[in-house]
ROBAVEX-174515 format. One record per residue (C-alpha): residue in three letters; z, y, x. Coordinates in Angstrom, 3 decimals, decimal comma. Last residue first. Layout:
<rs>
 code       pz       py       px
  Ala        Z        Y        X
...
</rs>
This chain:
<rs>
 code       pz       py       px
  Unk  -14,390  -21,990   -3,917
  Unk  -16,979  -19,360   -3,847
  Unk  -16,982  -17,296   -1,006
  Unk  -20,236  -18,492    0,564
  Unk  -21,968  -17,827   -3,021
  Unk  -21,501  -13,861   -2,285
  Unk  -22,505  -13,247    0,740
  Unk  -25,788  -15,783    0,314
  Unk  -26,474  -13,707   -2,925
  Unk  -28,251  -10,661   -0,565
  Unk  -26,429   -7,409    1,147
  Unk  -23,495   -7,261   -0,785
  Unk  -22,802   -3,410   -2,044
  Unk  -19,240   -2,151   -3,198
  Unk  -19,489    0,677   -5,701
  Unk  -17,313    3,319   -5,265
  Unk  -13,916    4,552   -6,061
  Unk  -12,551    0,341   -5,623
  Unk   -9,578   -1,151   -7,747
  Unk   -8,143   -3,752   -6,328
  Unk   -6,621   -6,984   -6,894
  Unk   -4,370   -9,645   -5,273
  Unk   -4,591  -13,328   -5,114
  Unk   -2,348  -16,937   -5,627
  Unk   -3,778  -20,169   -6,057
  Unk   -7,435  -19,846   -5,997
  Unk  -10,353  -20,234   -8,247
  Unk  -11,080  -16,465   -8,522
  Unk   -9,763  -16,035  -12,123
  Unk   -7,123  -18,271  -11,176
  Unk   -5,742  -16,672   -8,142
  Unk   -5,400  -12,901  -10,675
  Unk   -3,370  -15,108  -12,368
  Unk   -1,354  -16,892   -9,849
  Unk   -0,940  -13,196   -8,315
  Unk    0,340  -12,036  -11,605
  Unk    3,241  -14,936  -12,465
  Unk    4,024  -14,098   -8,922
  Unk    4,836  -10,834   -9,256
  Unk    6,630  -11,872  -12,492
  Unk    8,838  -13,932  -11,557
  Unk    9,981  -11,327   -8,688
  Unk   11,063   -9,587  -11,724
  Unk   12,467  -12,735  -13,188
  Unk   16,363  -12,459  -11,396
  Unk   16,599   -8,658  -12,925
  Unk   16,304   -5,826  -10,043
  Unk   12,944   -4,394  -10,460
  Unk   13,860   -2,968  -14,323
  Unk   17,127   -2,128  -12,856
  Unk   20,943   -3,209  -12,520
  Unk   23,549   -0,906  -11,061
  Unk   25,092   -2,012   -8,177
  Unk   28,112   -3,601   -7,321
  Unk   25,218   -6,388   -5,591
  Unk   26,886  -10,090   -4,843
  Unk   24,144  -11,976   -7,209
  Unk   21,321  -10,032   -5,364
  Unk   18,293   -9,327   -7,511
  Unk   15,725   -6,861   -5,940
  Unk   16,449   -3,265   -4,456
  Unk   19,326   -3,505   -2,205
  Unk   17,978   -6,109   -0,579
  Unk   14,532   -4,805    0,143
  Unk   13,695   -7,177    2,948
  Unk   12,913   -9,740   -0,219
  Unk    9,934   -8,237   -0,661
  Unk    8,475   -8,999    2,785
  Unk    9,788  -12,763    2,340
  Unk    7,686  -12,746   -0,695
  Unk    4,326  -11,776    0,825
  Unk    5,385  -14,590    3,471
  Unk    5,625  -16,887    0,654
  Unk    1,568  -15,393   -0,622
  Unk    0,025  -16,061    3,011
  Unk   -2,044  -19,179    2,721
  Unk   -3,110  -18,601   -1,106
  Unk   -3,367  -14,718    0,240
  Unk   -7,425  -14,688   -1,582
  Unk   -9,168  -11,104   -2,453
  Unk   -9,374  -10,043   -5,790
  Unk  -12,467   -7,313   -6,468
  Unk  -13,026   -4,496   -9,328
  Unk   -9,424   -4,984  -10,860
  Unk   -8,457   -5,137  -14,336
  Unk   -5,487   -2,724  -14,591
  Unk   -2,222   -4,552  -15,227
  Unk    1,009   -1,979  -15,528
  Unk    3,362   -2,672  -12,291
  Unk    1,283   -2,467   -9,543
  Unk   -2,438   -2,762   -8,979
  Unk   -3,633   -1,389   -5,517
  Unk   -5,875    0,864   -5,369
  Unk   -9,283    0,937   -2,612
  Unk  -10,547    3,773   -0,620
  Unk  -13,056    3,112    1,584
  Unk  -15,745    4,200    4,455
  Unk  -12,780    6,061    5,685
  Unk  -13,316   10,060    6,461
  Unk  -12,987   11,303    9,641
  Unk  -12,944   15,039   11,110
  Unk  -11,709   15,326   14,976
  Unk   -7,996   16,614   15,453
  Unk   -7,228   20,045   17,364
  Unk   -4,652   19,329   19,759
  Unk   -1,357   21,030   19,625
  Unk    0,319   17,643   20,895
  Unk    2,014   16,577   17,700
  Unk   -2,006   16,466   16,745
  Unk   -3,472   19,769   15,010
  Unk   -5,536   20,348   11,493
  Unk   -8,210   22,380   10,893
  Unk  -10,442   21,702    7,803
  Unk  -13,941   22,893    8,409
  Unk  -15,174   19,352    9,840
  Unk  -15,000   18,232    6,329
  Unk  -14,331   14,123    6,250
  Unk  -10,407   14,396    6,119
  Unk  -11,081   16,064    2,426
  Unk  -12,171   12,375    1,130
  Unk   -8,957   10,805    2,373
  Unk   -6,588   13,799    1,345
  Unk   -8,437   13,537   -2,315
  Unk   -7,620    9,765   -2,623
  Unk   -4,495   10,378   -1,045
  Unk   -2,923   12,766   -3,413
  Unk   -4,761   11,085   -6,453
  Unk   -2,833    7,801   -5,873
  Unk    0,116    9,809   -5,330
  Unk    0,246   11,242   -8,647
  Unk   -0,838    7,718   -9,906
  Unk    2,405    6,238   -8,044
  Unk    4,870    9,132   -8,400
  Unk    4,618    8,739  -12,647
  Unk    5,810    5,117  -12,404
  Unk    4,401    2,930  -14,743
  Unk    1,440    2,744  -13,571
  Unk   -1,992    5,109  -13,564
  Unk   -3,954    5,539  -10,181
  Unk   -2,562    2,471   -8,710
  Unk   -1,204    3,719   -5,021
  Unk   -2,700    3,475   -1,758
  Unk   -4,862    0,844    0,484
  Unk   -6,949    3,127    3,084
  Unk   -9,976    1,404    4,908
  Unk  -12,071    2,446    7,988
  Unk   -8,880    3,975    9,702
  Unk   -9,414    6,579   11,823
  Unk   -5,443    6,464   13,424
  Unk   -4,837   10,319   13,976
  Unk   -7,083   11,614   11,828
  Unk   -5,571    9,851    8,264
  Unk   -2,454   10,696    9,428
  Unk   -3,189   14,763    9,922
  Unk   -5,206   14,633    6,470
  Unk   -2,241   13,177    4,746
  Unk   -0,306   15,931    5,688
  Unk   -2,667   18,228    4,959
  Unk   -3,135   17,126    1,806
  Unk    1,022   17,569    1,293
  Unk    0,250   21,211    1,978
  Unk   -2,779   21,987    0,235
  Unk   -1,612   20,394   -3,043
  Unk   -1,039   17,092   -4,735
  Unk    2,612   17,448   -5,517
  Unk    5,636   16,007   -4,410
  Unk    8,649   15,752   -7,007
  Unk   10,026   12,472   -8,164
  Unk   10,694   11,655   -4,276
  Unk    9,849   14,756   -1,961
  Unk    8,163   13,968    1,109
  Unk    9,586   11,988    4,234
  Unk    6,041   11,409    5,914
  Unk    7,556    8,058    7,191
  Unk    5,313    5,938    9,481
  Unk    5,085    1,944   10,265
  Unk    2,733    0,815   13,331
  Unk    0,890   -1,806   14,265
  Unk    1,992   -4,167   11,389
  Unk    3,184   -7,723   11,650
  Unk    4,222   -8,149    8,186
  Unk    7,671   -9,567    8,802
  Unk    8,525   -6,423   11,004
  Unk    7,313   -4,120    8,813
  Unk    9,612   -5,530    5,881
  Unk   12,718   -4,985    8,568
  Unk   12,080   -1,719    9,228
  Unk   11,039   -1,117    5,291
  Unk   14,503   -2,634    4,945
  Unk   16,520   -0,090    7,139
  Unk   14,479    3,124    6,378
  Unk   16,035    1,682    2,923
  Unk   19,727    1,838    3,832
  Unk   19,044    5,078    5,041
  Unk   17,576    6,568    1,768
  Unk   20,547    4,902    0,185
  Unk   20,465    1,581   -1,858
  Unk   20,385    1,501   -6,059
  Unk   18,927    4,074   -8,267
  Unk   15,937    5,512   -6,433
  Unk   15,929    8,687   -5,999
  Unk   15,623    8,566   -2,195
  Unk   12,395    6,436   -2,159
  Unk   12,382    7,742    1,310
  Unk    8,498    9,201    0,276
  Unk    5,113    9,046    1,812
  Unk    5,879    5,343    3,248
  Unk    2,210    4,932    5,475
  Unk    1,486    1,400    7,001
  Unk   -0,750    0,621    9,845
  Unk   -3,179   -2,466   10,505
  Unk   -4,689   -3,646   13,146
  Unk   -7,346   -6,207   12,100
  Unk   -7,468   -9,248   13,269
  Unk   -8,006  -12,171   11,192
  Unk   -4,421  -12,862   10,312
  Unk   -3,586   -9,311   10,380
  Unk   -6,367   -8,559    7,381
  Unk   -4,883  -11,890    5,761
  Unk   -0,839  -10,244    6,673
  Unk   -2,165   -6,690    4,727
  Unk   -4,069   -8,709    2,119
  Unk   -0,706  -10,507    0,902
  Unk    0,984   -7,525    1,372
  Unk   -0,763   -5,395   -1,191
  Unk    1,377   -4,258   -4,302
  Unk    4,664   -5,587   -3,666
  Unk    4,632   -5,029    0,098
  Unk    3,355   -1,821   -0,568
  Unk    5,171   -0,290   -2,907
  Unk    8,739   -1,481   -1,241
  Unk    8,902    2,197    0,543
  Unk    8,132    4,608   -1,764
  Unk    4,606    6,465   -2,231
  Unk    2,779    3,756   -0,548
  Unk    0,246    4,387    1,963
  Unk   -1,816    1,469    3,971
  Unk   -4,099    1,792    6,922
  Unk   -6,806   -0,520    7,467
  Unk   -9,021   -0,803   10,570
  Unk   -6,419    1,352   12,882
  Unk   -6,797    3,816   15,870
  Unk   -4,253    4,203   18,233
</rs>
């Protein structure tokens, strides 16, 4: 299966908080996209690693993706080395995306820059024909190397290279949260409480998407961060998104 976009999020829930609203516009128009968990998000304070295969299930479900993998690293303690390159490597070969969405390269959470780095360097090192990697099926895998690499912003603001519009699909964003039951506010929840699971943390992801919106003279948005420069091929591409 090969993909236009694939996603990767170092614990299940990144994504759909980070970039969901693009995922379901990419889907809208589309685009097959696939989404990447590296981690279980097994150290996380409230919910199981089982309860949340569970709600990224469900999450992928609402999104409409292709496909939804599990490379069942190391919470708090993967590293950006040969082996979990190569693991990255293997995914990015087997679906050829054009586009990766990962990880803000500096947040709040020390596994999301780490991670950030982890694929930026696994989707760059994908391109040399030199590196050998194998299918499930023994096969020897062809090189590829996406055209792009753009971050997500997360919990810390960084000011974004490009926004791109979800207006139309920013409450079906928040339905994809919401899968995450035992992570976000729950009035019945024995649990602990957390900095994500307060009744205004959901507050505030929308409190940024209206704001990122505004600055592009839409209701609600999300922004990237791009590695390279991104080209327009004359002002016409650019004026015919103004709104």
């Amino acid at each position: 299966m090969t993909l236009d976009i694939l996603a990767f999020g170092v614990h299940p829930d990144d994504i759909e908080l980070g970039c969901a609203g693009t995922i379901l516009a990419a889907i809208a128009e589309g685009k097959k996209v696939g989404i990447v968990d590296l981690t279980q998000g097994e150290l996380g304070t409230r919910g199981t690693a089982a309860t949340r295969k569970i709600e990224a299930a469900n999450a992928a479900k609402v999104l409409g993706v292709a496909v939804r993998e599990n490379l069942k690293m190391a919470d708090g303690f993967f590293a950006n080395d040969e082996a979990h390159q190569r693991k990255i490597i293997e995914v990015i070969r087997k679906y050829k995306p054009q586009i990766i969405l990962c990880n803000a390269p500096e947040d709040r959470h020390p596994d999301h820059g780490r991670s950030s780095k982890l694929v930026s360097d696994a989707a760059f090192l994908s391109g040399l024909r030199k590196i050998e990697t194998k299918d499930s099926d023994g096969n020897i895998q062809e090189q590829h190397r996406p055209a792009y690499v753009f971050h997500y912003i997360q919990d810390r603001f960084i000011q974004p290279d490009f926004a791109i519009d979800i207006t139309a699909f920013h409450d079906k964003k928040l339905e994809s949260i919401l899968c995450y039951t035992t992570q976000f506010h729950s009035e019945s929840s024995t649990e602990p409480q957390t900095y994500i699971s307060s009744p205004q943390f959901l507050d505030t992801v929308k409190a940024r998407a209206m704001m990122l919106g505004k600055r592009i003279g839409v209701m609600y948005a999300e922004g990237f961060i791009s590695e390279k420069l991104l080209g327009v091929k004359s002002f016409d591409s650019l004026i015919a998104n103004v709104t």
